[in-house]
N, C-alpha and C positions, 0 to 999 in steps of 0.2 A: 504494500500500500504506500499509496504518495506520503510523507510527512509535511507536518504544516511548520513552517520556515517562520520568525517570529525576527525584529532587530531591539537587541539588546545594550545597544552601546555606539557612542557616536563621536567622531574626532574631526576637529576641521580649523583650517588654516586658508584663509579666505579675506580676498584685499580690502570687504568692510568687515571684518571682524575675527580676531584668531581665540578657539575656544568655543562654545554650545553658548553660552549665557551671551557674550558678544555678539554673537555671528546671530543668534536669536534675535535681540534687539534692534539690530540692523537692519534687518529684513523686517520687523513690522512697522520702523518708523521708514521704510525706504532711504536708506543713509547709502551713496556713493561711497566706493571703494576705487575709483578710479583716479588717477594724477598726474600731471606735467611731468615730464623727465628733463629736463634741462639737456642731460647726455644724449637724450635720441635727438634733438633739435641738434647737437654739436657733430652726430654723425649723418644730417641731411636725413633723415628718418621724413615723409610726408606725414607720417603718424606720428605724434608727439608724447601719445599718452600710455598709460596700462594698468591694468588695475595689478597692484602691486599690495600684498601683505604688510602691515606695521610689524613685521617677525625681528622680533631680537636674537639674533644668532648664536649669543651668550647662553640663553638658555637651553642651546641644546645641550649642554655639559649637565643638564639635568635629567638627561636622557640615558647619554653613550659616554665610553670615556672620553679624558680626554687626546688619547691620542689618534681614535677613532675622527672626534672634533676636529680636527687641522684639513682631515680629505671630505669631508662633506658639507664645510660650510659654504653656502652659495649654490648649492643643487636641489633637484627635484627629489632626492633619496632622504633628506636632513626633513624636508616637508611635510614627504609620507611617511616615515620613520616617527614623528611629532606625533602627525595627527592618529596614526595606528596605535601607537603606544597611548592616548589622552583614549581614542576609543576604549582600548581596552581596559584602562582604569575603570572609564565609564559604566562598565558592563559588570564593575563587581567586583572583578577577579585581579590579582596580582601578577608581578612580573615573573618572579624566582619559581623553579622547576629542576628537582634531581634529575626527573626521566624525560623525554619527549613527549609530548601532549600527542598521543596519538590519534584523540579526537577531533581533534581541532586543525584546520589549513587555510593557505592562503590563500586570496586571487588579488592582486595589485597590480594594476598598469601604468604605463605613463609612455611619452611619445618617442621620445629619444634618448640617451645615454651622457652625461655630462661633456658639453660643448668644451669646455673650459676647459678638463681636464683632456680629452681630446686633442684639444690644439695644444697643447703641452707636451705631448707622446708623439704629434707630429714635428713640435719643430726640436724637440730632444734628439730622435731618429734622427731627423736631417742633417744634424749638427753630430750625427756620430757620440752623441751622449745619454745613450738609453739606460746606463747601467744607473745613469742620476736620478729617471724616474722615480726608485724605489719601489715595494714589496705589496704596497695597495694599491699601486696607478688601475689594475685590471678591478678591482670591483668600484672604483669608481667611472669606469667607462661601461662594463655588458650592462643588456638592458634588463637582466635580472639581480643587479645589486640592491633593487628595492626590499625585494621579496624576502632579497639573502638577507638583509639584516633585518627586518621584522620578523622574519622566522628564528633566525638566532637568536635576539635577545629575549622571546617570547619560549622558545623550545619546541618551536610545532610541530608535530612527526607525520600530517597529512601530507597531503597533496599541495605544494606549493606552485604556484604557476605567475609569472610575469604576462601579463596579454598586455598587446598593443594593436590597437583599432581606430586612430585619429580620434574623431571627438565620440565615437561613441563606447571609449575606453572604461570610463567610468560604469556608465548602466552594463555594459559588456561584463564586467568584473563580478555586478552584484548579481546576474543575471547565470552567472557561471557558477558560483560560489552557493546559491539557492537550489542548484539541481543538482551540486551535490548532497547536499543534505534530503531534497526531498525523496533521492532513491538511495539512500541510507550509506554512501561514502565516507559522510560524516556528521560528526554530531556539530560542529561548529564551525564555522569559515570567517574569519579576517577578509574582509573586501573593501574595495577604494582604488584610489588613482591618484597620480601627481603628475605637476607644472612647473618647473620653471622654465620663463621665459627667457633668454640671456638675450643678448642683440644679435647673433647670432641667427638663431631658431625668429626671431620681431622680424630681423631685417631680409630673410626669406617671405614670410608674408608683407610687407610693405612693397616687395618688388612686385607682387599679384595685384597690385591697387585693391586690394579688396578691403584694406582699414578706412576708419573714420579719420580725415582729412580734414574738416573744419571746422572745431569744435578746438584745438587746439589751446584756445585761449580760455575755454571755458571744459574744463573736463570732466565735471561731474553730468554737462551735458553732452555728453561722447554716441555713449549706449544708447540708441530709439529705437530696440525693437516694435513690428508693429505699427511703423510712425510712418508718417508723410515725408519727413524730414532725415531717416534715417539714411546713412552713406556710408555706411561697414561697420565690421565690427573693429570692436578695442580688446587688444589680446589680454588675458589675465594670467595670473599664477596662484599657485595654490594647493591642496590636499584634501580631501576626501575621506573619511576611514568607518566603514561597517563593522558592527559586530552582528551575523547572524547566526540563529542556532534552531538545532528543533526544537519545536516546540514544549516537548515534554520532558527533554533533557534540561530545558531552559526554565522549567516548571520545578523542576525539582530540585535546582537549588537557587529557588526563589527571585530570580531574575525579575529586573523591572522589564515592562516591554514597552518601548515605545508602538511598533506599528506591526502589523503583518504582509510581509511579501506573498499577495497573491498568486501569481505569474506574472509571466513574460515572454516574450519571441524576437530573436536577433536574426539577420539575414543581408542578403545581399541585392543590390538590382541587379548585378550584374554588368553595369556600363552599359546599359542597353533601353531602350526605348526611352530615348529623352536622358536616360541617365550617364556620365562621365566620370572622370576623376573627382572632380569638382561641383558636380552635382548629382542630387537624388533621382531615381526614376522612382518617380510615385506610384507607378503599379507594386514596383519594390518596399517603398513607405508603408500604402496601405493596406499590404499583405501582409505586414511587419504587426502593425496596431493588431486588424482583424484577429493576427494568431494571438496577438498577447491577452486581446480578449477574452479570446475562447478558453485560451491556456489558463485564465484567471476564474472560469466557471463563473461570470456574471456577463451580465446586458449589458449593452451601449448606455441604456438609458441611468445606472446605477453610477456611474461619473461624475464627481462633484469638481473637478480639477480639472486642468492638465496643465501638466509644468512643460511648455515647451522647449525642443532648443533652441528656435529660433533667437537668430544674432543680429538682426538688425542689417541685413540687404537683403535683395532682392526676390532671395526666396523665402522670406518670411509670406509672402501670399498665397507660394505653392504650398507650402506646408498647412497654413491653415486650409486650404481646401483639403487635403488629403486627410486630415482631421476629420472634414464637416461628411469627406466622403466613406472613409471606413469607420465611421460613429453612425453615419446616416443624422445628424445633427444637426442644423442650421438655425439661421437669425438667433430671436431670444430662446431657443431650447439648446443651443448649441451652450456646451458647460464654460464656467468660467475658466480663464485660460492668462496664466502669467508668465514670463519671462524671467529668472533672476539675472540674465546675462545684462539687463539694463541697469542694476548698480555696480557688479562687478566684471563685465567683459566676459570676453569667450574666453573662459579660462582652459582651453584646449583638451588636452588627454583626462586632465582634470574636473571637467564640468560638469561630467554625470554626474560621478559622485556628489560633487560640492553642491549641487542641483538636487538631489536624492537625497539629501540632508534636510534641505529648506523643503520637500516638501514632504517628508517624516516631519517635522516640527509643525508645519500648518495642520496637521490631523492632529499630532499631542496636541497641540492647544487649542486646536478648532480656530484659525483666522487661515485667510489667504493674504497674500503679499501684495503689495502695491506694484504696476506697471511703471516705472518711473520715467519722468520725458515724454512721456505719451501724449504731449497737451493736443495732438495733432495724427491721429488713428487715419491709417492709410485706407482712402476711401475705396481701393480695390477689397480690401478687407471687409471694410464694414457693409459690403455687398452680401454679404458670405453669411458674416454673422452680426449679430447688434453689438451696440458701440458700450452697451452694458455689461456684456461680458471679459470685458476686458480692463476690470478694476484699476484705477488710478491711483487710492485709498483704499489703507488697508479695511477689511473686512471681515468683521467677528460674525462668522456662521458655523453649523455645522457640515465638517469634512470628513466624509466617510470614506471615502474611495479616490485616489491620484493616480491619473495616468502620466507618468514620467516616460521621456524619448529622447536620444537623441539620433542622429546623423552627420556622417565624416565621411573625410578623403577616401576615395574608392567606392565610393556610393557603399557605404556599407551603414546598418539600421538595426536599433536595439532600442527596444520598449517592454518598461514593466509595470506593475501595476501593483501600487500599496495599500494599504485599509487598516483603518482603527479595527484595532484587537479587540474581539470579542471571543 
């Protein structure tokens, strides 16, 4: 029999807020995480901004030691490695372990491997001075040094896995880490994703023109998904960190629960009918929802959400149709539907998850998030559906059911489906 998959604990590092209580607040008062960089204007960046973490690097010697500290500060590893380890506080349970946690495994993704330290091992090499590298250069470049060290300092003796999926890394992870538990693999899975953005990885996307370009001097007004006025998105950084378990293991030693992981379905278009590297084919999308519906054993019509991923261009329209079309949804029955990419940017590999967070928290507390920037709803849009479902302010109601999605490079689509714990 299937097991019912239940999240237990929550960790996040996120550019308005690092921590659950933070990151909380942010998101009901709609507070931008988004900022001027002075250094992307000095390297001719057309994009000038990003939402970038308040992360005090110091404290990661709260984490790891410190000689761990010296190869990680400034990466995507130091963020996921945070936010997993605040997860798993969260969740009850402690660090220290004699044996392997043979129940418990991980799923953690993120885009790429430290830039930084990369180009260090390139120009060492070229300069015939490899031996100067030293003995950790390698887990700070494979793209499973995440995993490696949440698994080690944790002691997890599951199934560890690094996935990488562009932006739909994040829901990919939680959506991975859920099916193992529900055909009984395991009793627990660590899921999440991280970001960092260096100028490196910024200034690959800035050469696509697909950032926000005129907002420059105003950055909190960057992010419009949804909007009239919207002209790309603004990259972000960041961490994500799930704690899911089965239900009855997570029963029995009195776990709090935030939400229940319904289901899910991830898939691919293919690159094919409308679909490319760079964009979705919608028969792809909305076979993606449909299955996650099914997968979730409820109706179209039981949706009180959807956390979009929508980043603010151009396909922010396609998307909501693909919504209105495998919901079978429209105007005012079409479900209320937000963006958090509008305070904090497309925080890349990372956005599921840190997305998958805020909308676990709008079911704990019963509110939905404010659309921010939106003063100007793309009337291609409000064709589709009413201008009401797209909250501006925040909104205390009852949240029973979120459909969270996203979609990345290689047309590839991952959608799951949460709900208050009963």
């Amino acid at each position: 029999m299937s097991k019912r998959v239940v999240v237990t604990g929550l960790g996040v590092i996120s550019p308005n807020g690092i921590g659950i209580p933070a990151f909380l607040n942010a998101i009901q008062n709609g507070t931008s995480g988004i900022k001027f960089l002075p250094h992307y204007k000095e390297l001719n960046f057309s994009c000038q901004l990003a939402g970038i973490p308040d992360f005090e690097w110091d404290t990661l010697k709260n984490y790891i030691s410190d000689v761990t500290f010296h190869g990680l500060k400034g990466t995507n590893i130091a963020y996921g490695l945070v936010a997993a380890l605040d997860a798993w506080t969260d969740s009850g349970m402690t660090y220290e372990t004699d044996e392997p946690r043979w129940e418990t495994g991980c799923v953690f993704g993120n885009s790429v491997a430290d830039t930084e330290a990369m180009k260090n091992v390139i120009n060492r090499v070229d300069n015939k001075e490899a031996k100067k590298l030293g003995s950790r250069i390698v887990e700070q470049v494979m793209n499973s040094g995440i995993t490696s060290y949440i698994s080690g300092r944790l002691g997890l003796g599951n199934k560890v896995i690094a996935n990488s999926a562009a932006c739909t890394t994040g829901t990919q992870a939680i959506l991975m880490g859920s099916e193992y538990i529900k055909h009984g693999y395991a009793k627990r899975m660590l899921v999440g994703s991280t970001e960092y953005v260096d100028t490196y990885v910024y200034g690959s996307f800035d050469s696509m023109r697909v950032l926000s370009r005129k907002f420059n001097d105003r950055p909190e007004k960057a992010s419009r998904p949804m909007s009239s006025s919207a002209g790309g998105f603004v990259p972000g950084s960041g961490s994500g960190a799930l704690v899911l378990e089965d239900l009855d293991f997570a029963l029995q030693r009195n776990a709090k629960i935030y939400a229940e992981f319904l289901g899910g379905s991830g898939n691919s278009g293919g690159q094919r009918s409308g679909g490319t590297m760079t964009a979705a084919n919608p028969k792809g999308v909305i076979r993606c929802i449909e299955e996650a519906v099914s997968d979730s054993g409820i109706s179209a019509q039981q949706i009180d959400l959807i956390s979009g991923h929508l980043t603010a261009t151009n396909a922010d329209r396609q998307e909501i149709q693909n919504w209105s079309e495998a919901l079978n949804r429209a105007g005012s029955d079409f479900p209320l539907v937000n963006s958090l990419k509008s305070m904090i940017g497309h925080c890349l590999s990372a956005a599921g998850s840190i997305e998958s967070i805020a909308a676990i928290l709008q079911i704990a507390h019963q509110f939905v998030h404010p659309n921010i920037n939106l003063e100007d709803p793309n009337p291609e849009i409000t064709k589709m559906i009413s201008v009401d479902c797209m909250p501006v302010k925040m909104i205390k109601k009852e949240v029973n059911i979120v459909a969270k999605a996203n979609f990345g490079f290689g047309d590839v689509n991952s959608c799951i489906l949460l709900s208050k714990f009963n």
